[in-house]
MIVOFI-630747 format. One line per 5 residues: number of its first residue (from 1); their letters; for each residue x, y, z of N, C-alpha, C, O, CB. Coordinates in Angstrom, 2 decimals, decimal comma. Glycine has a CB too. Example, Ala and Ser with C-alpha at 12.3 -4.5 7.8 and 13.67 -1.06 7.14 Angstrom:
BEGIN
1	as	13,19:-5,69:7,80:12,30:-4,50:7,80:13,20:-3,30:7,80:14,24:-3,32:8,46:11,31:-4,47:9,05 ~ 12,85:-2,25:7,08:13,67:-1,06:7,14:12,90:0,03:7,87:13,41:1,14:8,04:14,08:-0,60:5,72
% end
This chain:
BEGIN
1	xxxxx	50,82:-52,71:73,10:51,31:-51,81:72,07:52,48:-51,00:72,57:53,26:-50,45:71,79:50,19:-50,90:71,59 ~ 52,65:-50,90:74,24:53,52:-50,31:74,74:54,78:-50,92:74,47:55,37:-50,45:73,49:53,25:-50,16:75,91 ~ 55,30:-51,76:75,02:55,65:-52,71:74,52:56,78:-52,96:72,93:58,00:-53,10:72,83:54,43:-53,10:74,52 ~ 55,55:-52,93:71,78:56,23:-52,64:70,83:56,86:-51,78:70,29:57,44:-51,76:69,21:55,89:-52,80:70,36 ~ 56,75:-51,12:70,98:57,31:-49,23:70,51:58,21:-49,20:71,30:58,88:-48,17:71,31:56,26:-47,66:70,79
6	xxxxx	58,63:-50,47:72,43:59,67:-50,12:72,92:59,95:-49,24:74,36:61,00:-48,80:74,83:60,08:-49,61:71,95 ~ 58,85:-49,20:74,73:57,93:-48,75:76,56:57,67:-49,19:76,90:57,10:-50,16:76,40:57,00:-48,17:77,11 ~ 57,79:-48,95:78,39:56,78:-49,85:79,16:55,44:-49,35:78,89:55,42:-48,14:78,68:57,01:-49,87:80,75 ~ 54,04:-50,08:78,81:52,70:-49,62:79,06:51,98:-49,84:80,32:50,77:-50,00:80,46:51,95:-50,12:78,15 ~ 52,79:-49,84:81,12:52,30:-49,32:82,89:51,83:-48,23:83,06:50,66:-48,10:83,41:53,34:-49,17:83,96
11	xxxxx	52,80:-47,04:82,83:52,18:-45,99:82,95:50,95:-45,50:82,47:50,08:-44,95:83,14:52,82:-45,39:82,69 ~ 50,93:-45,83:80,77:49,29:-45,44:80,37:48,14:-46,53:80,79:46,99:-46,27:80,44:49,14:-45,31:78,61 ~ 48,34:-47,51:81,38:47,15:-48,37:81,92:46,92:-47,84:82,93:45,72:-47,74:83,17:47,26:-49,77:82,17 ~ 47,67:-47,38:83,75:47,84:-46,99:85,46:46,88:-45,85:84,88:45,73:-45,88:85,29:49,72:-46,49:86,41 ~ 47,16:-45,01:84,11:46,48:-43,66:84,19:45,32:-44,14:83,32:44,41:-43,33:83,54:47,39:-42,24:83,59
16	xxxxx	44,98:-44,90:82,59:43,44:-45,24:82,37:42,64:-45,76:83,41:41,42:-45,59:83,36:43,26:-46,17:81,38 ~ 43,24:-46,50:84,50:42,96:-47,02:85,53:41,93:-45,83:86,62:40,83:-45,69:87,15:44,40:-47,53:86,04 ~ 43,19:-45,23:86,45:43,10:-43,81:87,54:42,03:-43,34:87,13:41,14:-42,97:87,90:44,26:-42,55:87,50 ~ 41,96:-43,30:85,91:40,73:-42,18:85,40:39,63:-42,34:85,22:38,91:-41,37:84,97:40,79:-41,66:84,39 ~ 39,07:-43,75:85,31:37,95:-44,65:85,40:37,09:-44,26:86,57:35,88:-44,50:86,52:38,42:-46,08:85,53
21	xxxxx	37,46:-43,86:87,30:36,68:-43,10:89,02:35,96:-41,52:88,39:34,78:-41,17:88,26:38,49:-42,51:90,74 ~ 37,16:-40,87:88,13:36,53:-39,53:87,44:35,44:-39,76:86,44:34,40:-39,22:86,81:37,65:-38,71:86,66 ~ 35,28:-40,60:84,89:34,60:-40,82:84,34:33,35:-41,26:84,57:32,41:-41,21:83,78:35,07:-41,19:83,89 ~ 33,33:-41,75:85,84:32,16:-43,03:86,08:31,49:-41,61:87,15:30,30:-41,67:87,48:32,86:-45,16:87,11 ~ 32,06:-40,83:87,44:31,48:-39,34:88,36:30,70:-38,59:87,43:29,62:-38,03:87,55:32,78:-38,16:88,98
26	xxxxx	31,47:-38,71:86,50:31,17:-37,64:85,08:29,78:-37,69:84,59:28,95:-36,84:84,28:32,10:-38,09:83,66 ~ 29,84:-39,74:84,66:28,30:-40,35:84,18:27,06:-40,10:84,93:25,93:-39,81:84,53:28,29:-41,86:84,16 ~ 27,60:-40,32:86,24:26,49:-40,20:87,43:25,73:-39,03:87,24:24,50:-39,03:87,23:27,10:-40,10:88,92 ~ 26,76:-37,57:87,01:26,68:-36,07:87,27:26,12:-36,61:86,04:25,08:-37,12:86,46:27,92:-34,79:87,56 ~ 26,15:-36,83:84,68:25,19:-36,50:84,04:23,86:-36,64:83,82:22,96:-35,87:83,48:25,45:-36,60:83,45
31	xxxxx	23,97:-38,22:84,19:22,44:-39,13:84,54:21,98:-38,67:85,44:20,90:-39,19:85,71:22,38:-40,61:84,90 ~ 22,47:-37,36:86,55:21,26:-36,65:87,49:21,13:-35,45:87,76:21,01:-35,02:88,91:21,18:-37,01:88,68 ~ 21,13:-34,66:86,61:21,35:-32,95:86,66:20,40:-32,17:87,77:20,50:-31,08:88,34:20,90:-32,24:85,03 ~ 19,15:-33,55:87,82:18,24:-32,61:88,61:18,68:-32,80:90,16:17,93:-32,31:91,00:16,56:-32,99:88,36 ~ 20,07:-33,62:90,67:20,52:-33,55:91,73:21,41:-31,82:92,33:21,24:-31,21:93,39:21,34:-34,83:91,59
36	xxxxx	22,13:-31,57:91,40:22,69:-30,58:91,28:22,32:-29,39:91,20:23,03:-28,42:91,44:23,18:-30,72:90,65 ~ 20,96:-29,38:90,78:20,02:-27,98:90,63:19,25:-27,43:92,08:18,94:-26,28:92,41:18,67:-28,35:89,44 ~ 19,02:-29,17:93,03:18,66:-28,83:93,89:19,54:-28,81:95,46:19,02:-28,51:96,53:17,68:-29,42:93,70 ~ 20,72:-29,14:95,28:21,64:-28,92:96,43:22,72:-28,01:95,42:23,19:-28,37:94,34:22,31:-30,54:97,28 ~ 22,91:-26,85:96,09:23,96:-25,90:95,91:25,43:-26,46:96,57:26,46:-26,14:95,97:23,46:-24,50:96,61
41	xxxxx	25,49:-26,96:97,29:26,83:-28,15:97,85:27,12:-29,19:96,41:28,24:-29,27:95,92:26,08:-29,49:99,56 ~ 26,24:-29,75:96,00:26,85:-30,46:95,16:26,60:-29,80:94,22:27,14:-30,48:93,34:26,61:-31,68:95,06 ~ 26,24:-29,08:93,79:26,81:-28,01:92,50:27,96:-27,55:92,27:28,42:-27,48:91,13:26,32:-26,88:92,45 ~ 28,72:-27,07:93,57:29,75:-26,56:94,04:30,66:-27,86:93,96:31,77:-27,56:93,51:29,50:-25,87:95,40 ~ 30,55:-29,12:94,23:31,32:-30,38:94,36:31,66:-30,55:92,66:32,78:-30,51:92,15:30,32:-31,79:95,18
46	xxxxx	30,63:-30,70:92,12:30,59:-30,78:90,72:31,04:-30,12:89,65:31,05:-30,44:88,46:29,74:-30,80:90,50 ~ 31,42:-29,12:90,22:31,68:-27,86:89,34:33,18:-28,35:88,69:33,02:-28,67:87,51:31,75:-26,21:90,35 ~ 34,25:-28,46:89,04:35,48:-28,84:88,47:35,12:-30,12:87,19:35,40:-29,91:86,01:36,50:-29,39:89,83 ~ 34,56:-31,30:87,62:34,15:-32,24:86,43:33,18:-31,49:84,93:33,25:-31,53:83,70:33,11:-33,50:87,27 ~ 32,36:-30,89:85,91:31,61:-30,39:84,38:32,14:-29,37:83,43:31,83:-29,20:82,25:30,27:-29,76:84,63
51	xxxxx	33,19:-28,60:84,32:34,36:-27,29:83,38:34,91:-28,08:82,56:35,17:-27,86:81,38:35,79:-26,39:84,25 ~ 35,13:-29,26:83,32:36,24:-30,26:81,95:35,76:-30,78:80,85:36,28:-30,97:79,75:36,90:-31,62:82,38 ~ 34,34:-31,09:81,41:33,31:-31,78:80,22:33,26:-30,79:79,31:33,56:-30,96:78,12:31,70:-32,20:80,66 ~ 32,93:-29,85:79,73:32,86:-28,32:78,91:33,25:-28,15:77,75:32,70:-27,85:76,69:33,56:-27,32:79,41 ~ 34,80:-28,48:78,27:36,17:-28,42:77,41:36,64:-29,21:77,10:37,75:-28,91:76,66:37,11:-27,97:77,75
56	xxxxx	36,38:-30,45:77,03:37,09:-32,16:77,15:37,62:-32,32:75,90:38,40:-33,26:75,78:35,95:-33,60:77,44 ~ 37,35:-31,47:74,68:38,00:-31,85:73,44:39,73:-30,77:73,44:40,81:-31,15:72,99:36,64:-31,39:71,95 ~ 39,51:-29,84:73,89:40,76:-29,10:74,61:41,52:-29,60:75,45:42,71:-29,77:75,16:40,48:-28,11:75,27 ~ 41,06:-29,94:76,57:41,67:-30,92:77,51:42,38:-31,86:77,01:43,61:-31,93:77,06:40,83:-31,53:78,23 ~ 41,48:-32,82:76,39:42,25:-34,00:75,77:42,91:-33,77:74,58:43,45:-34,70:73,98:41,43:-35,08:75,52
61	xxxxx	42,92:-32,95:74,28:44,50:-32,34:72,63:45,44:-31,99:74,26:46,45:-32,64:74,53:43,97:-29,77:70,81 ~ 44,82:-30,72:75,31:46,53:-30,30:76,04:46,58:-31,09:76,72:47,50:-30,78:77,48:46,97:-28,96:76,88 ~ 46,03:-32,40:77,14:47,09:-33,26:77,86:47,84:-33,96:76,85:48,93:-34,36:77,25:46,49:-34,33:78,88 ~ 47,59:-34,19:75,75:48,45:-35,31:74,85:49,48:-34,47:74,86:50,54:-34,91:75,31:47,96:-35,85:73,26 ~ 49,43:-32,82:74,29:50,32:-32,21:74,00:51,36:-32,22:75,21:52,56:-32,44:75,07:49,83:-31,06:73,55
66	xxxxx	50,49:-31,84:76,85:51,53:-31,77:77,80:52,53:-33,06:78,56:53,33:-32,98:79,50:50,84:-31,11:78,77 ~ 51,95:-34,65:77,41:52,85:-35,91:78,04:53,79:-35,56:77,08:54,88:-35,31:77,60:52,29:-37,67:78,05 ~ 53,78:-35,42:75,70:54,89:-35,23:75,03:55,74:-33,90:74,87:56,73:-33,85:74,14:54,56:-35,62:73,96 ~ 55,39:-33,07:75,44:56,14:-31,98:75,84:56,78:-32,03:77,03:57,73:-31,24:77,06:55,44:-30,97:75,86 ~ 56,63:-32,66:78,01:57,07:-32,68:79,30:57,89:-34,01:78,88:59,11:-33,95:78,72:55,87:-32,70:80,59
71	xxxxx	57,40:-34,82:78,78:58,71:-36,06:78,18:57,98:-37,23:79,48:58,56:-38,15:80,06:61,20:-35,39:78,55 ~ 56,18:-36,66:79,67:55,72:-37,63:80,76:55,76:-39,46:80,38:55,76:-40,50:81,04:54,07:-37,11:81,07 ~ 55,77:-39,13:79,14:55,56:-40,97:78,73:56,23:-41,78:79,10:56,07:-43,00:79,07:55,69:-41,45:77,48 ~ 57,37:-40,95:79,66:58,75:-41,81:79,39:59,30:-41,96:81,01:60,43:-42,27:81,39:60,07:-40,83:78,19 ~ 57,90:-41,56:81,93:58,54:-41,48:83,36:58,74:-43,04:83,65:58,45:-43,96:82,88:57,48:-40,64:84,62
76	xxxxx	59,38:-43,17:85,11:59,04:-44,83:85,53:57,25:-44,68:85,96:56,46:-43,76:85,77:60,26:-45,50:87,30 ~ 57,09:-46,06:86,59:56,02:-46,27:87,04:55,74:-45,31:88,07:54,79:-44,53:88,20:55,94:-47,48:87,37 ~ 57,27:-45,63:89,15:56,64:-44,79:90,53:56,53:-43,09:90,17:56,07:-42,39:91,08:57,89:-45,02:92,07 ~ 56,87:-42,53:89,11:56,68:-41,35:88,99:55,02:-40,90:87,92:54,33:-39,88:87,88:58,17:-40,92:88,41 ~ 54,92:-42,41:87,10:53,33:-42,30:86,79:52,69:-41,35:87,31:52,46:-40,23:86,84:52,56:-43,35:87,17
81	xxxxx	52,30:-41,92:88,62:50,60:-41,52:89,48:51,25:-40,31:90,27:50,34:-40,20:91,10:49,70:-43,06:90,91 ~ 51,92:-39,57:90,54:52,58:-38,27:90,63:51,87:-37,00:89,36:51,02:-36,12:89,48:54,35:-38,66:90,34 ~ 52,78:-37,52:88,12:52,14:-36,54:87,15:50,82:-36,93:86,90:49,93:-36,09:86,77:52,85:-36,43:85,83 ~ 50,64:-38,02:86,84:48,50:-38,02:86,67:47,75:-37,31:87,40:46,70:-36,83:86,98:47,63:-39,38:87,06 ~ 48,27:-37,13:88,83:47,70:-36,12:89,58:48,02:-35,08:89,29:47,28:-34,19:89,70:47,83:-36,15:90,71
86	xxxxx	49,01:-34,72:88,61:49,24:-33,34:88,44:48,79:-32,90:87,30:48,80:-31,68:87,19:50,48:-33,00:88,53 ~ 48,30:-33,67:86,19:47,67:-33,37:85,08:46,20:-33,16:85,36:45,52:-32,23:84,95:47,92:-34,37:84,13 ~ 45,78:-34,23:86,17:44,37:-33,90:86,40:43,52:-32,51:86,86:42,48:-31,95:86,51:44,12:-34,75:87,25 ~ 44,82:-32,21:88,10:44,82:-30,73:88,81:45,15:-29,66:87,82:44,49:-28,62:87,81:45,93:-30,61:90,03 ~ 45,89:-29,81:87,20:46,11:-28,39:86,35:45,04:-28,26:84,79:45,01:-27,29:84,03:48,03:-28,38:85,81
91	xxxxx	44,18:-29,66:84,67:43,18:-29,65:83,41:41,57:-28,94:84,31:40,60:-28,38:83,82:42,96:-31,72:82,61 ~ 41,86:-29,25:85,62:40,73:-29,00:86,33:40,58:-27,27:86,27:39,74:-26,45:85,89:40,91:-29,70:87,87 ~ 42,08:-27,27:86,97:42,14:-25,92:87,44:42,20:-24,96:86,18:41,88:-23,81:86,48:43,40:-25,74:88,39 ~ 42,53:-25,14:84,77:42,76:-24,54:83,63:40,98:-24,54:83,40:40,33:-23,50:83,38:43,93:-25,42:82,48 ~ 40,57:-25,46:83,28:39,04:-25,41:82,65:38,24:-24,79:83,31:37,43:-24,03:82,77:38,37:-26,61:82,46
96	xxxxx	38,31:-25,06:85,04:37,69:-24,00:85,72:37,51:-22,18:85,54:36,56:-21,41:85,68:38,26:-24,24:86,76 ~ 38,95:-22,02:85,16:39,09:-20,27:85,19:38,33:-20,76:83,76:37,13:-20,81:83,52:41,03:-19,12:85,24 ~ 39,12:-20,98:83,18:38,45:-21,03:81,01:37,14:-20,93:80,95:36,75:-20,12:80,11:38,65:-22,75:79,90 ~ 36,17:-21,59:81,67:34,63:-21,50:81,63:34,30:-20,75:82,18:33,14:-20,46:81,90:33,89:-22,35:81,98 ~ 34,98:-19,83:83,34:33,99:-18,87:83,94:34,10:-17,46:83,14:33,41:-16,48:83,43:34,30:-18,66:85,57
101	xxxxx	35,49:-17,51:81,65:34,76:-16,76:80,96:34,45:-16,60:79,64:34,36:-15,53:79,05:35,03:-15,99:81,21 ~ 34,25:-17,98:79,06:34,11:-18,25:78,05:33,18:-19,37:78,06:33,27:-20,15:79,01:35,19:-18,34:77,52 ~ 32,01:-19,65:76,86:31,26:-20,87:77,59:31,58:-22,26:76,41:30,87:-23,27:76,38:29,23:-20,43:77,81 ~ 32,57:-22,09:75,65:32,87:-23,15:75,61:35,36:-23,02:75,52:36,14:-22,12:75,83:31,64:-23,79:74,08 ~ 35,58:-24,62:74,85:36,85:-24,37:74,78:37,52:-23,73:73,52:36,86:-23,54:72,50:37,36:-25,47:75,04
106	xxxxx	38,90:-23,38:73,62:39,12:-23,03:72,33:39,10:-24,08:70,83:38,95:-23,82:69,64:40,37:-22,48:72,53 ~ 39,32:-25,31:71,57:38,87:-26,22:69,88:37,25:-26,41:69,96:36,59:-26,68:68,96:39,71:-28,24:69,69 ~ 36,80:-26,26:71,02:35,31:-26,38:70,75:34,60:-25,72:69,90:33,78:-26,03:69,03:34,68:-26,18:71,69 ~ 35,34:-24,11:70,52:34,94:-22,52:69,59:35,15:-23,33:67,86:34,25:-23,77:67,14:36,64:-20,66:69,99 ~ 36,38:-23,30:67,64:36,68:-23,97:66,30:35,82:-24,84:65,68:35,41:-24,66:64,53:37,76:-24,65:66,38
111	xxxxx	35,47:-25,89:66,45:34,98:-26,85:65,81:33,51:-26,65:65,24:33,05:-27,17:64,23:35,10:-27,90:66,62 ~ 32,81:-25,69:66,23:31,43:-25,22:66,59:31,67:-24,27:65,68:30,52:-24,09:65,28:30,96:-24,78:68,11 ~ 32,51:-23,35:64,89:32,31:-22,85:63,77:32,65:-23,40:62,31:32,19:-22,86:61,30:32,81:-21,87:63,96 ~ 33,30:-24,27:62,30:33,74:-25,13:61,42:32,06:-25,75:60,76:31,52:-25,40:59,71:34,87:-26,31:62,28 ~ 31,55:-26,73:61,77:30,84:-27,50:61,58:29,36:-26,50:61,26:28,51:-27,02:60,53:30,97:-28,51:62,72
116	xxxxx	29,15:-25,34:61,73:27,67:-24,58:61,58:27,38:-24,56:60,29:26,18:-24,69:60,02:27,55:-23,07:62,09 ~ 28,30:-24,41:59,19:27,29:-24,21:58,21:27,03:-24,93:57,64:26,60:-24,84:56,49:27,33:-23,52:57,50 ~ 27,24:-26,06:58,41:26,11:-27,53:57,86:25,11:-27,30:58,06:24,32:-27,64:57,18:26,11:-28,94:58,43 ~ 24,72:-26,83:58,92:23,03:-26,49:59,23:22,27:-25,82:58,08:21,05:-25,72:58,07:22,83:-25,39:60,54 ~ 23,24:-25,28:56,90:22,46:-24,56:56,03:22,21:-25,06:55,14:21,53:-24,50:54,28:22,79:-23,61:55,67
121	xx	22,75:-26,59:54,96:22,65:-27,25:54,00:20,73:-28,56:54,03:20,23:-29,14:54,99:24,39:-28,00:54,09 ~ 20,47:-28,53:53,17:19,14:-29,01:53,03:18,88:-30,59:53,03:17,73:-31,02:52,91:18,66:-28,45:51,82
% end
């Protein structure tokens, strides 16, 4: 599809690629909460993935917003896996502070009030 629009689609495979390690962490950490409850080390290891989970509907609107604001789509290849790391680090590091004082994200807040007064319905 890259391709047809007239891009290369290296870059967004490379970064689905990339991100397949984080996700498959994401799964583990979830399929074993009772690992995490009982080592304070990997609570502490874990802590950056689950801020994101937190927020992952935020996250994933400000990274779309920050490839097409930054003009990332349009890097070469060798500059790809540069900004992927740097997106990853600054969604980590954004969600980290964001959760320690708020307990969910700002489209979450939204959505989570949007959607409540379905509950009132019968």
């Amino acid at each position: 599809m890259g391709r047809v629009l007239g891009r290369s689609a290296v870059p967004v495979a490379l970064g689905y690629a990339l991100t397949c390690p984080e996700t498959s962490v994401d799964v583990i950490l979830a399929a074993t909460p009772f690992a995490t409850d009982r080592s304070a080390r990997l609570r502490r290891l874990a802590a950056p993935p689950i801020a994101v989970g937190s927020v992952s509907l935020t996250a994933y609107v400000g990274h779309i917003i920050a490839i097409k604001t930054l003009g990332i789509d349009d890097l070469p290849t060798s500059g790809a896996l540069s900004a992927l790391a740097c997106l990853a680090a600054a969604s980590m590091l954004l969600a980290v502070a964001w959760t320690r004082a708020f307990r969910r994200g700002p489209l979450e807040y939204i959505l989570h009030a949007t959607t409540t007064p379905a509950r009132l319905i019968n």
